[in-house]
C-alpha positions as CSV (number, residue, x, y, z in Angstrom):
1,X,121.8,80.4,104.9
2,X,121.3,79.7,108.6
3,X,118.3,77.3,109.6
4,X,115.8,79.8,110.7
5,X,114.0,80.2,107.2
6,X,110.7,81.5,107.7
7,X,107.6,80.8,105.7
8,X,104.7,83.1,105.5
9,X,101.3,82.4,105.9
10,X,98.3,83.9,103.8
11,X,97.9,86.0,106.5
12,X,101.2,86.9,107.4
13,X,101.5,85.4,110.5
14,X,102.9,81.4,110.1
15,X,106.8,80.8,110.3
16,X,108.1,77.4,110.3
17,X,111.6,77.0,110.6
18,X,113.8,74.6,108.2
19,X,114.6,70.8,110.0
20,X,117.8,69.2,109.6
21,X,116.2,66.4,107.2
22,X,114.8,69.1,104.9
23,X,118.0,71.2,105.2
24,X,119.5,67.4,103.8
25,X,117.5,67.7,100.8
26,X,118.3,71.4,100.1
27,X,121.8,70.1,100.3
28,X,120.9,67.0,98.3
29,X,119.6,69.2,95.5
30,X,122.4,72.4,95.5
31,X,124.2,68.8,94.9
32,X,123.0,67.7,92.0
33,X,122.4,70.8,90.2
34,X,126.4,71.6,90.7
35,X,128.5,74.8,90.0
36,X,126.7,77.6,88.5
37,X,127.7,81.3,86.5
38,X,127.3,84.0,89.3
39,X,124.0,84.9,88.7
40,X,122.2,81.5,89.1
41,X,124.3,81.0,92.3
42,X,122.7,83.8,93.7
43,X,119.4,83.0,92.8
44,X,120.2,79.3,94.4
45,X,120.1,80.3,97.9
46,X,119.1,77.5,100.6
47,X,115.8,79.9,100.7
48,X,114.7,79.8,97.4
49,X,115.7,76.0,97.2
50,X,113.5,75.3,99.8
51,X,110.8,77.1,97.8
52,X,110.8,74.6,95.1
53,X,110.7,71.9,97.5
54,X,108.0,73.0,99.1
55,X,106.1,73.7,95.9
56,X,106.5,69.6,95.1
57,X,105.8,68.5,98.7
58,X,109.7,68.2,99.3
59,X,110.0,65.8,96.8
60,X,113.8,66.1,96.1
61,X,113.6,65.0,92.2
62,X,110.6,66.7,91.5
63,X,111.7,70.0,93.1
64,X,115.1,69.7,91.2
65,X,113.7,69.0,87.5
66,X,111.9,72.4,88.5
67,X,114.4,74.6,89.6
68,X,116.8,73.1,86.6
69,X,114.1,74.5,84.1
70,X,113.7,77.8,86.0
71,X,117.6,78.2,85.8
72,X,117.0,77.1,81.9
73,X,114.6,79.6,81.6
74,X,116.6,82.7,83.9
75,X,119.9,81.7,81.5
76,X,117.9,82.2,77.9
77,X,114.7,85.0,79.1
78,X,117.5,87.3,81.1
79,X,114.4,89.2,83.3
80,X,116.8,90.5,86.1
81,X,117.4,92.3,82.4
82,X,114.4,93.7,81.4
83,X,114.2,97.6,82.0
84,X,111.3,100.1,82.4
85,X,112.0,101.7,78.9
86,X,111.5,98.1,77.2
87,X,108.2,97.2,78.9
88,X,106.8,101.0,79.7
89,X,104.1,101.2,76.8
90,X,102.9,98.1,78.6
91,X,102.4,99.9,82.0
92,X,100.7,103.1,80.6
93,X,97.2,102.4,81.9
94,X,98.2,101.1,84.9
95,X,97.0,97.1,84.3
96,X,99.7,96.2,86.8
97,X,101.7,97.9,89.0
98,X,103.7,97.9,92.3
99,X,101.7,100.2,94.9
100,X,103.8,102.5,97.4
101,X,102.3,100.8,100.3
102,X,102.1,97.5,101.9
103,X,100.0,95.1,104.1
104,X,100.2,95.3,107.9
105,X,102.9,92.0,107.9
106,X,105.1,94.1,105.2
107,X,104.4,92.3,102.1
108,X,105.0,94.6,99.3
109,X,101.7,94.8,96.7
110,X,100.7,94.6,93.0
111,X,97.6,95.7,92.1
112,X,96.0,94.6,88.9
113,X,93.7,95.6,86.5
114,X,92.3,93.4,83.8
115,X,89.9,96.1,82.6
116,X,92.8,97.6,81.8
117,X,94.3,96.0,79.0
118,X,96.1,97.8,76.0
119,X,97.9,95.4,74.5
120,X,97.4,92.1,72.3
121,X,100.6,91.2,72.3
122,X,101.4,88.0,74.4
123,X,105.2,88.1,75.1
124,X,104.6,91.3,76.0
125,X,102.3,90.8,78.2
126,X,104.3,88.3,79.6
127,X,107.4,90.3,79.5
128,X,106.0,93.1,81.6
129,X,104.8,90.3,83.9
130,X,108.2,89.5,84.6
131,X,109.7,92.7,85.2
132,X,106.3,93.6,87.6
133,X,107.4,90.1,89.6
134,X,110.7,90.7,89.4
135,X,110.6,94.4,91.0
136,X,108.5,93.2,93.4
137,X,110.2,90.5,94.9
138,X,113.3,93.0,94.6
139,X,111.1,94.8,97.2
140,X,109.9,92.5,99.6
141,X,111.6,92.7,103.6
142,X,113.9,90.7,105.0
143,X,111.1,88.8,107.0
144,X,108.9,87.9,103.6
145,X,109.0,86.2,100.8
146,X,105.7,86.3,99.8
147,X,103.8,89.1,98.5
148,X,99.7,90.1,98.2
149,X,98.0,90.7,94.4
150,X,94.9,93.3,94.5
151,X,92.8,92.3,91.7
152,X,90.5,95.5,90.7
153,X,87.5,93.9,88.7
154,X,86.4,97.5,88.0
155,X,85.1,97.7,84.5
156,X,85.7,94.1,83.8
157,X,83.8,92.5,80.9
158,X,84.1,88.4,78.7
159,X,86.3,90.8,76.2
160,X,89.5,91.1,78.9
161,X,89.6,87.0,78.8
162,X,92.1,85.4,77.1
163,X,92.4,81.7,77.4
164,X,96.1,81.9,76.0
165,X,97.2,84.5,78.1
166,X,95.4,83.3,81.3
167,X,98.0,79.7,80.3
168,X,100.8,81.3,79.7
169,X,100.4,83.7,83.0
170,X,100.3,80.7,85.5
171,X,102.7,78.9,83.8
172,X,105.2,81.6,84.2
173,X,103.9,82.5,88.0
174,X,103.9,78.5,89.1
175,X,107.0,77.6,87.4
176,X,109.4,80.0,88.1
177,X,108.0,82.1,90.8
178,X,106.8,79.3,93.2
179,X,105.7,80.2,96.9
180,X,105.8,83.7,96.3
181,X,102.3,84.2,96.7
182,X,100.7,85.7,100.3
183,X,97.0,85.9,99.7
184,X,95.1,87.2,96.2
185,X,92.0,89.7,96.9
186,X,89.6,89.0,93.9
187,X,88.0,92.9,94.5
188,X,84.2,92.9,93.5
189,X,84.3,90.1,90.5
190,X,81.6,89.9,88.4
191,X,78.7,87.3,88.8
192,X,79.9,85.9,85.3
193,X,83.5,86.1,86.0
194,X,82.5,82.9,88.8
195,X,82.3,80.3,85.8
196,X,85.6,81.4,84.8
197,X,86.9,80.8,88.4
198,X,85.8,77.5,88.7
199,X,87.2,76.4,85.6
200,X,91.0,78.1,86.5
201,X,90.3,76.2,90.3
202,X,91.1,72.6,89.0
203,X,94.5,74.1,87.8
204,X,95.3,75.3,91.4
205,X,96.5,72.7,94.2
206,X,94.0,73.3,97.1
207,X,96.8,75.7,99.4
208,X,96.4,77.8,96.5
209,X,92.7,78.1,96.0
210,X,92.6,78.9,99.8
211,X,94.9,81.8,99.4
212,X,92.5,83.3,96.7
213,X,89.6,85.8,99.0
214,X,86.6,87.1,96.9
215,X,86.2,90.8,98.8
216,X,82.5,93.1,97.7
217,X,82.2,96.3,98.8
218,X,78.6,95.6,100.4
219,X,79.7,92.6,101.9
220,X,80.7,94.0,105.2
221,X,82.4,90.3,105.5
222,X,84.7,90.2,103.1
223,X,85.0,93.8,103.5
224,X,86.6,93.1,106.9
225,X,89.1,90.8,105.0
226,X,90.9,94.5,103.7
227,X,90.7,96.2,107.3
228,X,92.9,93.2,108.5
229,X,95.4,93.1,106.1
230,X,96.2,96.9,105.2
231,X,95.9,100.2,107.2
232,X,92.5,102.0,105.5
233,X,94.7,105.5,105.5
234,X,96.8,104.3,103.3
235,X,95.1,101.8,101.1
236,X,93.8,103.2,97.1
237,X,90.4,104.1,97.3
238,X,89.7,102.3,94.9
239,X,89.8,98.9,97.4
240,X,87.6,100.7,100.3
241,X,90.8,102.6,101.3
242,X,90.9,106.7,102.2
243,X,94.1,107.3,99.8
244,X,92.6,109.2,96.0
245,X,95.5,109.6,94.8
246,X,95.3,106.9,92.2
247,X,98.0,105.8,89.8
248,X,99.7,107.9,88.1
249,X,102.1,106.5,85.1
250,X,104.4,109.3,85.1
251,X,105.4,109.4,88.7
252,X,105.5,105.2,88.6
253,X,107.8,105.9,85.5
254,X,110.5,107.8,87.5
255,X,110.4,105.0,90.4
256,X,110.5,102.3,88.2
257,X,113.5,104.0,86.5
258,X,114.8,104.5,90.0
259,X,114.7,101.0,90.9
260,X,116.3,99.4,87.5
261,X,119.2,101.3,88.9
262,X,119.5,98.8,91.9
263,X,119.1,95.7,89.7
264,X,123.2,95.2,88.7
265,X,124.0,96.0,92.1
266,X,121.7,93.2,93.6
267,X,123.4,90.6,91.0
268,X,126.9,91.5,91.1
269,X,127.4,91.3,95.1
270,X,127.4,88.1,96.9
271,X,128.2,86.8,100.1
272,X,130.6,83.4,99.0
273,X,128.8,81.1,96.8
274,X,128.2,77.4,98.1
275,X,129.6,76.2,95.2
276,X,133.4,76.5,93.3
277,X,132.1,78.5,90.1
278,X,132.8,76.8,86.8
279,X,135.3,78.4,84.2
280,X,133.4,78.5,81.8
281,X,130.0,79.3,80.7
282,X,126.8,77.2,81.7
283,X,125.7,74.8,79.5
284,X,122.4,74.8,78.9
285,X,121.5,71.7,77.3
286,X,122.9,70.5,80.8
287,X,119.7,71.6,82.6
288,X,117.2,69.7,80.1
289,X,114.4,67.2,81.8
290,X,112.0,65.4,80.0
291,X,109.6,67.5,80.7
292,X,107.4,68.4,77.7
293,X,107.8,72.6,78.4
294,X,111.2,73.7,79.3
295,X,109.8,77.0,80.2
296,X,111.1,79.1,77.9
297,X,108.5,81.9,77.7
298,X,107.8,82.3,73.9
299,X,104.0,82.2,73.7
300,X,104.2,78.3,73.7
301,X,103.3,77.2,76.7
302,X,101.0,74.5,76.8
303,X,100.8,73.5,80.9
304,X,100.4,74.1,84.3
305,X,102.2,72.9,86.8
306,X,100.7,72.2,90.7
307,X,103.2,74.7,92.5
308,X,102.4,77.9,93.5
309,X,100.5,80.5,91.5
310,X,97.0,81.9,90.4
311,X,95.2,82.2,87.0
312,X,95.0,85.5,85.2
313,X,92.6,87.1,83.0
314,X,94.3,89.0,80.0
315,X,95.7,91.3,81.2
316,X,98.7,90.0,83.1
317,X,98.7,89.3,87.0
318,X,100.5,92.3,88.5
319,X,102.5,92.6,91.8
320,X,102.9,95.3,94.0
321,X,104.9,96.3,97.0
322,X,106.2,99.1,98.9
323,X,108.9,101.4,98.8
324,X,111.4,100.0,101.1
325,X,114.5,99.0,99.5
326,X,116.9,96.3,99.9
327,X,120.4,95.8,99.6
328,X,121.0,92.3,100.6
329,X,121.4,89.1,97.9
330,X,119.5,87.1,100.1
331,X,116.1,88.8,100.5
332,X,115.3,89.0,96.8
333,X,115.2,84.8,97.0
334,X,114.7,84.0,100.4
């Protein structure tokens, strides 16, 4: 990957390009993780390297114990192999989902709804996290890696909190899905739900928390917060937008369906890898640390890491984004 990498901002706006000593330590790590199977190559590009480093403040041996458990974890979870028929009965009330628009810098969506809950079962919870993050990153332009979260608070009571899944969701999201994260709109919390929020803060490094904006409909201050990131016309009424359409689980059904048919593309053409690929399989055991949680998304997890991501409520953190589609390796993990 060339050296204009670009980083976005919560708001869209910031691009910083990649200097020769950090390019060093992308280099430095691409070194000491070593040849990998075709998939895991592609999901190594400089871009996504550089995520990890930047989640751990460039630290080279920091950033690499976390990428060699996210490449534990892609090897033994499979989610560019999770498909809309496995995690549908997940989706039918519409708890998370990627909308059909996106914000004014092109950041794809997912809208969330913790109200919306109708399941107790924590993998699956988790699984249909994956495949909502997955999708959406699939999604995002060539100029973003980041995307935006639309948290609807609609309806929201202390029964949709789940301590267990709330763990497990920002393990997953800090983890393995560092820096992917624009700006969260928290839409019209309630008053109790602010305990809750400063409890999940301390778990949050501080770029984090500042990418977190708490929007009420008669607050015409955070209501201006919406009216800069997304065009009103477009936007679900639902979040102070003009668009009633609403959600609507059959017609996300047939483009979710569409889009599981670009997955095997995406991860079976590659520009040359930067690395000779091994003859043989990986080796798992090869990317252990000492870390106390491989990563390995069973229901077990038991931290959470200070990299990128944001504490959810029971029902699972959704992503959104728009329509556009995208054919090249790169952009999925820029």
């Amino acid at each position: 990957m060339s050296a204009d990498l670009k980083k976005s901002s919560s708001n869209g706006s910031e691009k910083s390009l990649i200097n020769e000593e950090q390019q060093a330590k992308i280099s430095e790590i691409r070194r000491l993780i070593g040849p990998l199977p075709e998939k895991l190559a592609i999901y190594c590009s400089d871009a996504a390297i550089a995520r990890y480093l930047r989640a751990r403040n460039w630290n080279v041996k920091k950033a690499t114990k976390m990428l060699k458990e996210t490449l534990k974890w892609r090897a033994e979870y499979k989610p560019e192999e999770i498909r809309w028929e496995e995690v549908a009965h997940e989706a039918e009330t519409g708890k998370i989902y990627r909308s059909n628009y996106i914000d004014k810098h092109g950041r794809t969506v997912l809208v969330m709804r913790p109200s919306c809950q109708n399941s107790k079962s924590t993998k699956g919870q988790i699984r249909y996290l994956v495949y909502c993050m997955e999708n959406a990153i699939l999604n995002l332009p060539a100029d973003q890696e980041q995307m935006v979260w639309l948290i609807d608070f609609n309806g929201f009571n202390l029964s949709h909190i789940s301590l267990k899944v709330t763990r497990e969701t920002a393990h997953v999201l800090q983890e393995h899905y560092p820096e992917r994260l624009g700006v969260a709109i928290l839409y019209n919390p309630p008053k109790f739900f602010e305990p809750f929020w400063m409890v999940a803060k301390p778990f949050l490094e501080p770029k984090t928390q500042n990418k977190v904006k708490f929007v009420y409909t008669d607050d015409p201050n955070t209501k201006k917060i919406m009216e800069d990131l997304f065009e009103m016309e477009k936007l679900e009424s639902a979040f102070g937008g003009n668009d009633d359409s609403g959600f609507d689980i059959n017609k996300y059904a047939e483009r979710m369906r569409a889009e599981d048919k670009r997955i095997p593309a995406f991860w079976t053409k590659s520009e040359a890898p930067p690395e000779p690929m091994p003859t043989s399989s990986v080796d798992l055991n090869s990317f252990d640390s000492d870390a106390s949680d491989s990563g390995k998304v069973d229901g077990s997890a038991s931290h959470v890491s200070d990299s990128e991501g944001l504490i959810s409520d029971k029902s699972v953190l959704v992503t959104k984004g728009s329509d556009k589609g995208n054919g090249s390796k790169e952009l999925l993990y820029r």
